[in-house]
C-alpha positions as CSV (number, residue, x, y, z in Angstrom):
1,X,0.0,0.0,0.0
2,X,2.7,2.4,1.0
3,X,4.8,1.7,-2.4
4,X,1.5,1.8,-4.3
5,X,0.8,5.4,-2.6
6,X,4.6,7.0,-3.4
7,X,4.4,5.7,-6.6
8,X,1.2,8.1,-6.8
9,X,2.7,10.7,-5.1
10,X,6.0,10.9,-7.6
11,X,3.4,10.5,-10.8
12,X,1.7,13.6,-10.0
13,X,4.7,15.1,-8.9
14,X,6.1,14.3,-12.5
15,X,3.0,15.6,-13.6
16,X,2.7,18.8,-12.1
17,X,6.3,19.8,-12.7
18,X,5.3,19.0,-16.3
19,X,2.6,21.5,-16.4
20,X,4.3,23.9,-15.3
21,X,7.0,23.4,-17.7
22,X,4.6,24.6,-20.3
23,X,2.6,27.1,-17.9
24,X,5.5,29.8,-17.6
25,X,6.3,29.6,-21.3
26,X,2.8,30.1,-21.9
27,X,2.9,32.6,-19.0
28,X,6.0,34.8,-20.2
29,X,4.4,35.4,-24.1
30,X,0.6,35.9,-23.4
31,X,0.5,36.8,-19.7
32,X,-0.8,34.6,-16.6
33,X,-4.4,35.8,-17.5
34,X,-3.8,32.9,-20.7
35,X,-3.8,30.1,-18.4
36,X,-6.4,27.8,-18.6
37,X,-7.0,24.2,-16.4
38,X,-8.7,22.9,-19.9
39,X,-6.5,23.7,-22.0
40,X,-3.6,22.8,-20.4
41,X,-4.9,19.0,-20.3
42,X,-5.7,19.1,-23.9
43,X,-2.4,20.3,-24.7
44,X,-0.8,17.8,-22.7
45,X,-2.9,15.0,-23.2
46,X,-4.3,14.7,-19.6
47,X,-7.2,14.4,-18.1
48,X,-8.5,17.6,-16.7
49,X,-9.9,16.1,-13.8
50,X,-6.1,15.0,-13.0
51,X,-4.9,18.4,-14.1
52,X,-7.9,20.1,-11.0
53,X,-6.9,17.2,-8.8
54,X,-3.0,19.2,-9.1
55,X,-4.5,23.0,-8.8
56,X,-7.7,23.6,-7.1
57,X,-8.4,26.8,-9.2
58,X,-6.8,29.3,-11.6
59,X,-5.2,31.5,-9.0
60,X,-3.6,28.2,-7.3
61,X,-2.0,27.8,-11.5
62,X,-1.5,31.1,-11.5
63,X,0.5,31.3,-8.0
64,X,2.3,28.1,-8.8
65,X,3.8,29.2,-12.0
66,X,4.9,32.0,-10.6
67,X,6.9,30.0,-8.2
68,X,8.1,28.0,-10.8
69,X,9.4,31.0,-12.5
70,X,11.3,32.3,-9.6
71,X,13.0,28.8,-9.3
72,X,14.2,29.0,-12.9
73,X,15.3,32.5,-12.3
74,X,17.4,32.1,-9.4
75,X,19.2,29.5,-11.2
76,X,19.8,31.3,-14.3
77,X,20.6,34.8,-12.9
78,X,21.1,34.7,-9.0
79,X,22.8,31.1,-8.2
80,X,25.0,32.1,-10.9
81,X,26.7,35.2,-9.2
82,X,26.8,34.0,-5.9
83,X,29.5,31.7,-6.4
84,X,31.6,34.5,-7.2
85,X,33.1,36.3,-4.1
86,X,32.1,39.7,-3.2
87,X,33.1,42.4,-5.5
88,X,32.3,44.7,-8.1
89,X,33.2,41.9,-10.3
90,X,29.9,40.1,-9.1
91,X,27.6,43.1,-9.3
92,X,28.9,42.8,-13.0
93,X,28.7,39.1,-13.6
94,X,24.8,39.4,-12.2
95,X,24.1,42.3,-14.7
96,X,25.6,40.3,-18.1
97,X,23.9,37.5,-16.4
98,X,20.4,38.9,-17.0
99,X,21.1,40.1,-20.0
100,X,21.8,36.7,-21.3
101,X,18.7,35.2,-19.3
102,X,17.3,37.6,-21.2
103,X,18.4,37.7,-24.8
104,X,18.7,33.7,-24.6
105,X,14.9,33.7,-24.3
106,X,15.3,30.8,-21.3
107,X,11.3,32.2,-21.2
108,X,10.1,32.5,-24.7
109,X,8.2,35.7,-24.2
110,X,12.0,37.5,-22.6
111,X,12.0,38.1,-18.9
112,X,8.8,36.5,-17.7
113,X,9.0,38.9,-14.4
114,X,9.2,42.1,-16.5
115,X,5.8,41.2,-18.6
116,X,4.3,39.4,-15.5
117,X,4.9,42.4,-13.5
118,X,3.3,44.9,-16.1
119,X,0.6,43.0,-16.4
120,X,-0.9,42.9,-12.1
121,X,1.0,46.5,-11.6
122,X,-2.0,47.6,-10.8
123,X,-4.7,44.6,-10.0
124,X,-4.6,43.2,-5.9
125,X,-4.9,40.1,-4.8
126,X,-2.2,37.2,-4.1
127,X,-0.7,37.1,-7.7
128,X,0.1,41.1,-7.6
129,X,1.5,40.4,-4.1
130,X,3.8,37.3,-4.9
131,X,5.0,39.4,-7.7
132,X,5.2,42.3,-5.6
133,X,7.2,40.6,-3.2
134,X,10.0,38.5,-5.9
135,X,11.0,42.2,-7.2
136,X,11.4,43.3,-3.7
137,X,13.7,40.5,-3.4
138,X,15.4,41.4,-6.5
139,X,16.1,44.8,-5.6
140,X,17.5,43.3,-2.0
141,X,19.4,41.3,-3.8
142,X,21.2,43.8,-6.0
143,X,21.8,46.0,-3.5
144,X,23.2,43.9,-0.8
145,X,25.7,42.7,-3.7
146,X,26.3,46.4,-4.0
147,X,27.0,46.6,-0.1
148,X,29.2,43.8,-0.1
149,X,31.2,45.0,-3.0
150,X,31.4,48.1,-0.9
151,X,32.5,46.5,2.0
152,X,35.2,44.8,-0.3
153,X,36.5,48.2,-1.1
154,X,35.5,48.1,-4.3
155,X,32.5,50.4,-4.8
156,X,32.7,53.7,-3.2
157,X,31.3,54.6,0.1
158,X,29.2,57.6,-1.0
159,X,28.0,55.4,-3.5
160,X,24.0,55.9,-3.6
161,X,23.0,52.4,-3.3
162,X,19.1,52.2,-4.4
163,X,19.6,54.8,-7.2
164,X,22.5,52.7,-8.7
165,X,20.4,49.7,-8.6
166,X,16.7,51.3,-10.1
167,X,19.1,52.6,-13.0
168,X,20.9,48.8,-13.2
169,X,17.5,47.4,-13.4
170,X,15.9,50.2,-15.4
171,X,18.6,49.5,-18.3
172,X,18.0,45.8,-18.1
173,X,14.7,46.1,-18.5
174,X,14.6,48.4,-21.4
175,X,17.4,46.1,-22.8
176,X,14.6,42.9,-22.6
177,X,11.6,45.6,-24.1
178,X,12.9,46.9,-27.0
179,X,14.4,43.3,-28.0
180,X,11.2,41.9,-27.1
181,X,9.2,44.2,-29.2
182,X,11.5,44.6,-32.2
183,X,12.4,41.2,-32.4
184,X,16.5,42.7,-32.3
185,X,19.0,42.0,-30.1
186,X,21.4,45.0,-30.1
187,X,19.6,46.6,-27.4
188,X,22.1,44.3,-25.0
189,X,25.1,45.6,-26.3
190,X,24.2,48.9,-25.4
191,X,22.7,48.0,-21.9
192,X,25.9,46.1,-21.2
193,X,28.3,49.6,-22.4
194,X,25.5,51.6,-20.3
195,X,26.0,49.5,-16.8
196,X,29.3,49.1,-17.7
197,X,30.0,53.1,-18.1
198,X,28.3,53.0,-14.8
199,X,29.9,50.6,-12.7
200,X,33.3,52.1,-13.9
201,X,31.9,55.4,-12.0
202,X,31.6,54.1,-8.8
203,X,34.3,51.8,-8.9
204,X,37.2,52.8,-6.5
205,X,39.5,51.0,-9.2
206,X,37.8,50.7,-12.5
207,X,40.8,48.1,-13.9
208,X,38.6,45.6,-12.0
209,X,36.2,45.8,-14.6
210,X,37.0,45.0,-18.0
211,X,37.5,47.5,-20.7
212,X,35.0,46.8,-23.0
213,X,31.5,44.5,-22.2
């Protein structure tokens, strides 16, 4: 009975992590609002009773691939950069890193926070707030890298810490728009010579950063 039950358990386990496989792609190209119980099922070949069985309502999808997307983005742009010690160096390698999350469309639709975000800026409720609340970790994020690389003695001490990271993330974030929109890609070269010229400011050496992105 036990075996019989884990073997259940670990079947819709597959099965849920399958779904939401395809929910964030669908997700990160026609917004959260385009997920749909029914036709996930069809599109996967389940049944939807199996699919309800795995998320009680559309907000529970909703939430869920949310979280999935936060799992996927910690390991493409966060994990990443933490393995590097503290530096400006870092703050660098998690700016490139983003850029290539970005450009390399690891979510079809570009940076599935940017046009999740946009779309519950202004709506309440639980999806708004577990979006609300990944960006606030973002921005902790970036600025505690900021801090440490400050600490290091590599980023000046008058440095204005959250105005250097809304213009990091402001330049990323145009960077994913305009490539997004116009189907181009150049818009990262010049968000990487834009943080780059930036970083270089408040650098207390800029030879720690290379010349050129």
């Amino acid at each position: 009975m036990a075996a019989h039950i884990d073997g259940r358990i670990a079947r819709g386990n597959q099965t849920r992590q399958l779904i939401l496989q395809r929910t964030v792609e669908i997700a990160s190209v026609e917004g959260l609002e385009g997920l749909s119980l029914g036709r996930l099922a069809t599109e996967l070949n389940l049944s939807k009773s199996g699919v309800f069985a795995l998320f009680g309502s559309k907000e529970d999808l909703q939430l869920a691939t949310v979280h999935a997307a936060i799992r996927v983005y910690l390991e493409h742009v966060v994990q990443p950069a933490r393995e590097l010690p503290p530096g400006i160096d870092r703050l660098w390698h998690v700016c490139t890193g983003w850029l290539t999350y970005s450009k390399d469309r690891v979510f079809p639709g570009g940076c599935f926070f940017y046009s999740a975000s946009a779309e519950y800026d202004a709506r309440e409720g639980k999806v708004h707030d577990t979006l609300a609340s990944a960006r606030t970790n973002w921005f902790t994020f970036l600025e505690q890298t900021v801090h440490d690389a400050r600490q290091a003695g590599e980023v000046a001490q008058d440095t204005d810490v959250p105005q250097l990271v809304f213009e990091l993330v402001a330049l990323l974030e145009m960077a994913n728009a305009e490539s997004v929109l116009h189907n181009e890609f150049t818009s990262y070269d010049k968000a990487a010579k834009a943080i780059l010229n930036r970083l270089r400011g408040v650098a207390t050496d800029p030879a720690l950063l290379p010349d050129t992105p």
